[in-house]
C-alpha positions in Angstrom: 95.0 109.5 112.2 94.1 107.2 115.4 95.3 107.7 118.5 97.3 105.0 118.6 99.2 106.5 115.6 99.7 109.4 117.2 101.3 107.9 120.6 103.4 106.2 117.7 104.8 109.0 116.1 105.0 110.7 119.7 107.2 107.6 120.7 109.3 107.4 118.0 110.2 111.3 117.9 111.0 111.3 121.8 113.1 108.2 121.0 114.7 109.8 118.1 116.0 112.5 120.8 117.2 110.0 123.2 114.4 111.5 125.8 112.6 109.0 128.4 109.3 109.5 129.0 110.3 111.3 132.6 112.6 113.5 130.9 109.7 114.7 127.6 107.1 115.1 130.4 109.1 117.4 132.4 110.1 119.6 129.3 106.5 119.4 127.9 104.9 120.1 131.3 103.1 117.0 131.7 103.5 114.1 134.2 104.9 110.7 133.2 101.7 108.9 133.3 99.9 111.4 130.7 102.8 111.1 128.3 102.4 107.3 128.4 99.1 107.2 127.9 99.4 109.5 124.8 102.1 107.0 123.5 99.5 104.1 124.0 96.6 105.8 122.5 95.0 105.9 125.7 94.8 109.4 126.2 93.5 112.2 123.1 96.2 115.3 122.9 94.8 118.8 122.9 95.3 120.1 119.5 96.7 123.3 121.6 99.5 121.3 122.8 100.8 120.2 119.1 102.8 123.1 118.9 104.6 122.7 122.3 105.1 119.0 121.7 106.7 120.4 118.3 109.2 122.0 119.4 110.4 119.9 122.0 110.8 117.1 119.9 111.9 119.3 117.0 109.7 118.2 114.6 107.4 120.1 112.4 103.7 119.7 113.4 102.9 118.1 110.2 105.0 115.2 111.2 101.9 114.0 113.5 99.9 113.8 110.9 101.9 111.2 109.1 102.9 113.9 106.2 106.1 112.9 105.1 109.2 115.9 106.0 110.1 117.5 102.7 113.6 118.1 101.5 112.5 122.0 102.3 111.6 121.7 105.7 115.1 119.2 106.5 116.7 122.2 105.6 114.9 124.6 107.7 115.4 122.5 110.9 118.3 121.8 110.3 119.4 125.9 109.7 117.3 126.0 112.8 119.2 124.1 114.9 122.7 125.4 113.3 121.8 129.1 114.5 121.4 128.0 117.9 124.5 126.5 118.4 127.4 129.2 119.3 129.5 130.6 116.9 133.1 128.0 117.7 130.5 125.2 117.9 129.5 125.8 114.1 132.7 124.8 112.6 132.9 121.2 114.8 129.0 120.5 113.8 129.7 121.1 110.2 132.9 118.5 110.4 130.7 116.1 112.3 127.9 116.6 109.3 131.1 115.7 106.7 131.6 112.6 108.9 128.2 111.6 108.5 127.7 112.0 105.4 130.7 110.1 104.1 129.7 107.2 106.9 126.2 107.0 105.6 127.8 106.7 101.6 130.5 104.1 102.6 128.0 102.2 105.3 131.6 102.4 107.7 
């Protein structure tokens, strides 16, 4: 994968969880300019830094090397993120997962 690939996928996740560049630096430890520049393809990412860049955008660190997100690992972040949440929040995120769900069948 190119860096320019990379910087996409990058992109793409950050956008995915409504983070601006300022905001994705600051969580990752990096300045604004460095987190354009690894959007652009400008700028190679220390394989070190994967993991990090993993977590923040809470995707597994296959998912920058363009390997698709099996059903497997869906259901591991998404436990993931469940367990975090506190225990009265669990009941309202699995009502707003039932609401999705019968959105995305109906296209409502």
């Amino acid at each position: 994968m190119d860096l320019k690939e990379l910087g996409q996928k990058i992109r793409q996740a950050r956008e995915r969880r409504g983070l601006s560049q300022e905001e994705f630096a600051d969580l990752v430890k990096k300045d604004q300019t460095a987190i354009s520049e690894y959007e652009n393809g400008k700028r190679k990412i220390a394989a070190a830094e994967l993991p990090n860049f993993s977590e923040v955008l809470r995707v597994p660190i296959a998912y920058f090397f363009g390997e698709e997100i099996n059903a497997d690992e869906l259901d591991k972040l998404l436990l993931k993120e469940f367990h975090q949440l506190p225990e009265k929040s669990k009941v309202d995120a699995i009502e707003m997962l039932r609401i999705l769900v019968k959105v995305a069948k109906t296209g409502i």
